[in-house]
N, C-alpha and C positions, 0 to 999 in steps of 0.2 A: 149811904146812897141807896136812892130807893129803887133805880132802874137797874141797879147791878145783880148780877146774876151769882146766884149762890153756887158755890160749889163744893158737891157731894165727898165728904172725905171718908174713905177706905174705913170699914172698920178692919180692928182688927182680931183675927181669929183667934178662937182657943188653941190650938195647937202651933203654938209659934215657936216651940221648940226643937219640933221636927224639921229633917231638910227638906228643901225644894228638889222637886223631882226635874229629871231631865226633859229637854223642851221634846216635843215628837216634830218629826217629819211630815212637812207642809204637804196637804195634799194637792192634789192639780185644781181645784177651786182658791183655795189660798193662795196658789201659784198664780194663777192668773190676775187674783185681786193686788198682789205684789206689784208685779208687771207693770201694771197699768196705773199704780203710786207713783212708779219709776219713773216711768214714762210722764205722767204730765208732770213732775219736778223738773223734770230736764227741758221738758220745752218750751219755746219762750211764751207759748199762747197763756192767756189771764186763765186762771182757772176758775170755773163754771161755780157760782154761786147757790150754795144751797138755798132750800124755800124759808128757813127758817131765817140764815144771814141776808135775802134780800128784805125780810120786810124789818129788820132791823136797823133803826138809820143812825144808830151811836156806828156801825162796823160802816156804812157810805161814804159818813165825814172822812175819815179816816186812809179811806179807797180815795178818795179828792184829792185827799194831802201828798200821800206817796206816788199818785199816775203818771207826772213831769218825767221823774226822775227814770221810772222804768222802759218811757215811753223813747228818751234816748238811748238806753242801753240798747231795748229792741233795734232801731234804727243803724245803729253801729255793727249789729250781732246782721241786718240783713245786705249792709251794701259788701261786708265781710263774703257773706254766703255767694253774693250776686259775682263779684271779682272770681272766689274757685268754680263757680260754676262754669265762668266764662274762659278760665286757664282751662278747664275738665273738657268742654267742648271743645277748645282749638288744639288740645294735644288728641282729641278723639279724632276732631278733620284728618289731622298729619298723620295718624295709622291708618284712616280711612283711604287717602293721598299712597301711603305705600303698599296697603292690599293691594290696589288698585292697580299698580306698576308693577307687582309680585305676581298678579293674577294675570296681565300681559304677556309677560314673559314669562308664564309657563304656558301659558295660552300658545306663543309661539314655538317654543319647545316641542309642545305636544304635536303642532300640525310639524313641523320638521321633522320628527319621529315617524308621524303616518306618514310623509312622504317617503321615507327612509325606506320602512316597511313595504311598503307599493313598491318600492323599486325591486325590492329583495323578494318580491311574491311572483315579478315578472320575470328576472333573474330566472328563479328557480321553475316557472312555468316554461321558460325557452331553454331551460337546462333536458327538462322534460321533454322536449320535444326533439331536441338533439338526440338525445341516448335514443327512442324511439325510432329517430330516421337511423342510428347506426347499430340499434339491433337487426333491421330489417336488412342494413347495406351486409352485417355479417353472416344472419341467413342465407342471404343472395350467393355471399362468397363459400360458405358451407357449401352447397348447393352445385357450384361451380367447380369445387374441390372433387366432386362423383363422377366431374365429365372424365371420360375416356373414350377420344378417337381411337376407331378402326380403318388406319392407313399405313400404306410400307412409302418411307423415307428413304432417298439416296443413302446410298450405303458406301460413298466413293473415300470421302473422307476417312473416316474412322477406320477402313481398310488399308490405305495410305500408310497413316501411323502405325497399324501394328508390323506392317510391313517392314517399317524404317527401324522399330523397336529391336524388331527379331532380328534384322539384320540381313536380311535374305538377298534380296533386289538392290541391295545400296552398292552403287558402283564406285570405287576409287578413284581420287585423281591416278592419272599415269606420272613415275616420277622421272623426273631429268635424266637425259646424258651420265652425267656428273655424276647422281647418287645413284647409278647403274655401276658405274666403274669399281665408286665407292666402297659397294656392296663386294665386288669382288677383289679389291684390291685392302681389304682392312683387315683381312688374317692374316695375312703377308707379312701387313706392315707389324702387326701387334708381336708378331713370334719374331721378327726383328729388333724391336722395341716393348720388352714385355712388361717393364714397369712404368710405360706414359701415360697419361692420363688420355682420359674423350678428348679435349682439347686439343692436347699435343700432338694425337693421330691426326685429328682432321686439316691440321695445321700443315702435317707431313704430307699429307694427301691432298692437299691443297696447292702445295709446292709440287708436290709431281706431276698434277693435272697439266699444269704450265708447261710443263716441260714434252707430255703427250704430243703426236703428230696428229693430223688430219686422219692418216688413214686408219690409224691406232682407233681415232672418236666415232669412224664411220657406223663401226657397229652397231655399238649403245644408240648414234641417234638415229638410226633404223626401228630398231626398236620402240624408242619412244615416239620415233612418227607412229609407226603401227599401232599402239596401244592408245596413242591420244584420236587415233580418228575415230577405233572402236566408242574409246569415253566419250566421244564428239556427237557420232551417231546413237549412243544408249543416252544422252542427256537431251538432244532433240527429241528424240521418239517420247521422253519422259515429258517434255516440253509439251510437245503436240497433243499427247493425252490428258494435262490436265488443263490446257486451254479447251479441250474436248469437254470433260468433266466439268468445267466450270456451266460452261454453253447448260449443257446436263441438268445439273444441280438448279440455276435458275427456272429452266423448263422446270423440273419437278417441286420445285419451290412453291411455281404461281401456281399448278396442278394443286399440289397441297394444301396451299392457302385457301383457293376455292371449296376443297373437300371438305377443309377443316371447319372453313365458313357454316356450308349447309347441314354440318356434322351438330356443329353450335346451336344452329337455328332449331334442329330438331329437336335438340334436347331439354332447350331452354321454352321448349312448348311444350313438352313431355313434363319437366320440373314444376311449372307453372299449373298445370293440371292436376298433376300429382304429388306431395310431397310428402316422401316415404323415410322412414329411418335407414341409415346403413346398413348394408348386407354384409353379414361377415366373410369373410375368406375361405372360399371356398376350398374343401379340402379333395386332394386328388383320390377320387375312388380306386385308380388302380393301385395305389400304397397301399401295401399290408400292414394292419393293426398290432399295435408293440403286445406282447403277448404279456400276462397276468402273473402276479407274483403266488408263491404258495401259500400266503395270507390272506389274500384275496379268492384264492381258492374255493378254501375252508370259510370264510365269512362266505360266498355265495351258498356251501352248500346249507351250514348254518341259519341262513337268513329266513329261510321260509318255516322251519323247525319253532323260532325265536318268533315272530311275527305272530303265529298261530296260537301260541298261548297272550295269555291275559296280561303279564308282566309289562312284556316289551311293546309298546303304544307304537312310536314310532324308531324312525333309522337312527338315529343317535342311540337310542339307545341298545338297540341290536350292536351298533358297531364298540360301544362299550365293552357289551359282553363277549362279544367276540376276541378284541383285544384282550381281555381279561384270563380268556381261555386258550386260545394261541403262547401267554406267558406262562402257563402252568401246564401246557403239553410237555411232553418229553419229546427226545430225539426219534425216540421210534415212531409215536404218534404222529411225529412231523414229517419224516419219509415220504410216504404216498405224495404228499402234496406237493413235496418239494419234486419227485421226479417226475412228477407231472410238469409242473413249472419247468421243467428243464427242457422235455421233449418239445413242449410247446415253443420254447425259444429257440431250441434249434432249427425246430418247424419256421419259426420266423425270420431265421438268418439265411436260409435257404431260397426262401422267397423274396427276401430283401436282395438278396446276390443278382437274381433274374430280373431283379424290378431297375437293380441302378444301372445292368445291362441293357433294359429294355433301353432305359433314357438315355446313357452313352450312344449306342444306336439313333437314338434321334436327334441328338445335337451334333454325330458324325453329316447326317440326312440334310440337316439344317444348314450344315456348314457350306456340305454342296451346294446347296439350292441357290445359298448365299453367293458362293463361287459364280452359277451361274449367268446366275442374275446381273451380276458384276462383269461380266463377258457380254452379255446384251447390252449392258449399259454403256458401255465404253466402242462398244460397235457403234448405237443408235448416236454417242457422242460426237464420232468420228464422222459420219454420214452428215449432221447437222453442220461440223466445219468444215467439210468438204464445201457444201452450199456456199457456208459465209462468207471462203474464201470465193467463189466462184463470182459472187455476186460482189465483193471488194475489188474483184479485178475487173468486172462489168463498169464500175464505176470511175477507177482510174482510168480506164480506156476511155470510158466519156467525157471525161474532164481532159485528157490529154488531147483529143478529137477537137474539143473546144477551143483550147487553148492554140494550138494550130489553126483553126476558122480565122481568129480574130486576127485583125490585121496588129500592126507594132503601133502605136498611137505617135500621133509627134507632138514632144511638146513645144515647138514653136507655133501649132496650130491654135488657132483661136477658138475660146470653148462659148459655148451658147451662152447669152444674155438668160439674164432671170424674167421670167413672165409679172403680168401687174402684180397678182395676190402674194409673188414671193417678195416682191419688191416691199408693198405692204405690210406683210408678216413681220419683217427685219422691223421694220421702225413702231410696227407694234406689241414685238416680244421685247423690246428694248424699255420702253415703259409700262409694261406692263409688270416685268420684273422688278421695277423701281416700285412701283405699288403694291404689291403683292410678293414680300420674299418669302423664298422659300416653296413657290408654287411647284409643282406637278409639272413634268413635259405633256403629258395627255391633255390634262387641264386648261392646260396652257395655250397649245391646238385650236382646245374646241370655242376658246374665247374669242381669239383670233376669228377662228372661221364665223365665229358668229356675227362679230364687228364685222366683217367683209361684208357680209347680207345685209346688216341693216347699212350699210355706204348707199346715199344717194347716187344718181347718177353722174350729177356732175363732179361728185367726188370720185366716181370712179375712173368717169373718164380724164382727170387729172394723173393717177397711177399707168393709164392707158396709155396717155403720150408719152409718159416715162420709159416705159416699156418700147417703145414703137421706137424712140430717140437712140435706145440700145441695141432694138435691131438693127437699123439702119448702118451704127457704127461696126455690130459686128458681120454684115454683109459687105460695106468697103474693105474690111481685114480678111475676109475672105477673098474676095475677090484679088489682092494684091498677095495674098500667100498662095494661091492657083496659080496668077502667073510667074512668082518664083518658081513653082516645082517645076513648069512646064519650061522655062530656063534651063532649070538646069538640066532634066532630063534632055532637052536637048543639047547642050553640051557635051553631057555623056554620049551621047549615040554618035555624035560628029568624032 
C-alpha cells in the first residue's frame, strides 16, 4: 500500500541489560497536560481534529462510518442529563420553599422577642421610677422623724392610773349588814367548832343570822347606811371630776392639735430649706466626767515624750508602745499612777453624789409643778361644767316652756289638704322611681321641682282645681268639727 503510513520502530539500545530506572514525579506542566487527556476522554464533545488528521481523508471516511452510532449514544447520555437536572432544580425549589418558612418564623420569633424586650425595658424604666418616688417618700419620713413639738399635754389621765396603781384614792365598796355581823361573830363560832371548815362556818352563821332579831341587825345596818353614802358621795365627786376632765382633755386636745398643726408647718419649711444631718445627743454639761484609769495616765504623760522622737509617726503606734511598757513596769513603778487614779475617782463619786442630788431635787420640783398644774386643771374643768350644766338646764326649761305653749292636738281634727306641687310631686316621685331606681332623695327633689317649672299653664291649673276641690272639702269638715266642739262645750257649761 502506497498511502500507508510507515511506522518508525524503537531501535533498540546497547545496554539492554541494565534495569529501568524508576519513573519520577510529574511535574505541574505534565499535570496539567494529564488533566485535560482526562478530561476530553470523558466528555461526550467529538474531539478537535489535528491539522495533520483533517487533511487526511483515508481517517474522514472512517469519521462517516462510525458518527450514527455515537450520535445516539450522545442523545441518550443528554435527555439523561436534562431529567437530573430537572429532579436537581425541584429538590432545590422545595429547600428554597422551606428557607423560606424557616426564615418566617424566625422572622416572627425575632419581633416577639423585641416585643418581649420593650416590655421588660419599660418594666424596668417604671421600676426606676417607683424606687425614686419612694426614696424621696423615705427622705420626707426621715425628715419627719426630727420633728419634736414643744407642748404640755393633759396630764389628767396618766395621773389617774398611777393613782389607782398605788392604791392611794381607791375607795371600797361598803360591805353588808351580814358580813358586818360575820366579821364579828366568826371567832366565836370557829373556838366552838374548831375543826369546820370555810364552808361549814358560814353555813353555821348563815343559820344564825335567821335566827337574829331586828334590833340585834339595827347596828350593822347603821353602819353600812353610813359607810355607803360616804362611798356614794366619794364615787359622785369621782364622777363629776372626770366628766370635768373629759370637758378638759377635749379643750386641750383641739388647743394641741392647732399648736401641733403650726408646730408642723414651721418645720416642714425649715426641712424643706434646710437639710441637715442628725444632731447627736446632747450631752448634759452639768455631769461630771468618769475619771481616767492609771494606764491612761502614764500613756498621757508618755505621749508627747513618744511623738517628739522620729520612731513613733503616729497614735497607734505611741499607744503600742505604751501598752508595751505599762506590761513591763513593775508594782512600784505603777503606784503613782494608780493613786492618782484612785483620788481622781473619789474626786468623781463625790460630785456624782451632788450631781444625782441635784436631779432628785428637780424631779421632786417637777412633780410639784405637775401637782399643781393638775389643781388648775381640774378647777378650770369644773368651771367649764358648771356652765354646761347651767346651760343644759337653760335648755330643758325651754323645751318644757314649749311644750306647755302648745296646745293638746286632737286627733279627730281634720289636718290640712296638700297644696297643687305636693299633690304633683306624689305622682311624680312615683314614676320617676320606676324609671330611675335607685335614685337620690335630693336628686329626686330637684327633678320634680324642675318638671313643675316647665308645666304649662293649663297643666297647672288642672293640679290647681285639685287642690281647690280639697280645700273645700277640708273647710266643710271644719266647719262641722267647730260646731261639735261648740256642742259640747255647751253641754258642759249647762
Amino acid at each position: 500500500m502506497a498511502d500507508t503510513a510507515v511506522i518508525d520502530v524503537p531501535k533498540k539500545s546497547k545496554n539492554n541489560g541494565r534495569k529501568a530506572l524508576k519513573q519520577k514525579n510529574p511535574s505541574t506542566n505534565e499535570a496539567n497536560i494529564l488533566a485535560q487527556k482526562l478530561s476530553q476522554q470523558l466528555s461526550p464533545t467529538p474531539p478537535v481534529p489535528s491539522p495533520m488528521e483533517a487533511d487526511d481523508p483515508t481517517k474522514e471516511n472512517s469519521q462517516t462510518l462510525t458518527s450514527p452510532k455515537k450520535g445516539k449514544a450522545a442523545a441518550g447520555k443528554a435527555k439523561l442529563g436534562k431529567q437530573s437536572f430537572e429532579k436537581d432544580m425541584q429538590e432545590m425549589q422545595d429547600m428554597l420553599q422551606k428557607l423560606r418558612i424557616e426564615k418566617e418564623k424566625t422572622e416572627e420569633l425575632l419581633k416577639e422577642k423585641d416585643e418581649i424586650l420593650k416590655m421588660k425595658e419599660e418594666e424596668i424604666e417604671t421600676k426606676g421610677k417607683e424606687q425614686e418616688k419612694l426614696q424621696m417618700e423615705l427622705k420626707k419620713l426621715q425628715k419627719m422623724k426630727e420633728f419634736k413639738p414643744t407642748m404640755t399635754f393633759a396630764l389628767s389621765q396618766p395621773l389617774k392610773l398611777k393613782e389607782k396603781k398605788n392604791g392611794g384614792n381607791e375607795k371600797k365598796r361598803p360591805s353588808p349588814p351580814y358580813i358586818l355581823w360575820c366579821k364579828d361573830q366568826w371567832k366565836e363560832v370557829k373556838k366552838e367548832n374548831p375543826e369546820a371548815d370555810f364552808k361549814e362556818v358560814s353555813n353555821i352563821l348563815g343559820a344564825k343570822w335567821k335566827a337574829v332579831t331586828a334590833e340585834e341587825k339595827k347596828p350593822y345596818e347603821e353602819i353600812y347606811r353610813a359607810e355607803k353614802e360616804a362611798y356614794l358621795q366619794v364615787i359622785a365627786k369621782e364622777k363629776r371630776e372626770s366628766e370635768a376632765m373629759k370637758l378638759l382633755d377635749e379643750e386641750h386636745k383641739q388647743k394641741s392639735a392647732m399648736e401641733l398643726l403650726e408646730q408642723y408647718l414651721q418645720f416642714k419649711q425649715e426641712a424643706e430649706k434646710e437639710s441637715k444631718k442628725k444632731s447627736k445627743k446632747e450631752r448634759d454639761p452639768l455631769k461630771p466626767k468618769q475619771p481616767m484609769s492609771a494606764f491612761f495616765l502614764f500613756s498621757n504623760e508618755r505621749r508627747t515624750t513618744l511623738l517628739a522622737e522620729e520612731k513613733c509617726k503616729s497614735v497607734l503606734d505611741v499607744a503600742k508602745i505604751t501598752g508595751q511598757e505599762w506590761k513591763n513596769m513593775t508594782e512600784e513603778q505603777r503606784r503613782p499612777y494608780e493613786e492618782m487614779a484612785k483620788k481622781k475617782k473619789e474626786k468623781y463619786m463625790e460630785e456624782m453624789e451632788v450631781y444625782k442630788q441635784m436631779k432628785e431635787e428637780e424631779a421632786s420640783s417637777l412633780l410639784k409643778q405637775d401637782e399643781e398644774t393638775m389643781k388648775l386643771h381640774k378647777q378650770e374643768a369644773l368651771q367649764l361644767l358648771k356652765k354646761k350644766e347651767k346651760t343644759d338646764n337653760i335648755i330643758k326649761k325651754i323645751k318644757e316652756k314649749r311644750q306647755k305653749s302648745k296646745p293638746n292636738s286632737d286627733p279627730n281634727k281634720p289636718k290640712k289638704p296638700a297644696s297643687s306641687f305636693l299633690l304633683f310631686s306624689k305622682e311624680a316621685r312615683k314614676t320617676l322611681m320606676q324609671e330611675r331606681q335607685g335614685i337620690n332623695n335630693s336628686t329626686l327633689n330637684a327633678l320634680i321641682s324642675v318638671k313643675w317649672k316647665e308645666l304649662s299653664e293649663e297643666e297647672r291649673n288642672v293640679w290647681n282645681g285639685k287642690a281647690a276641690e280639697a280645700m273645700e272639702e277640708y273647710k266643710k269638715k271644719l266647719e262641722e268639727y267647730n260646731n261639735k266642739c261648740a256642742e259640747e262645750n255647751k253641754q258642759q257649761e249647762q
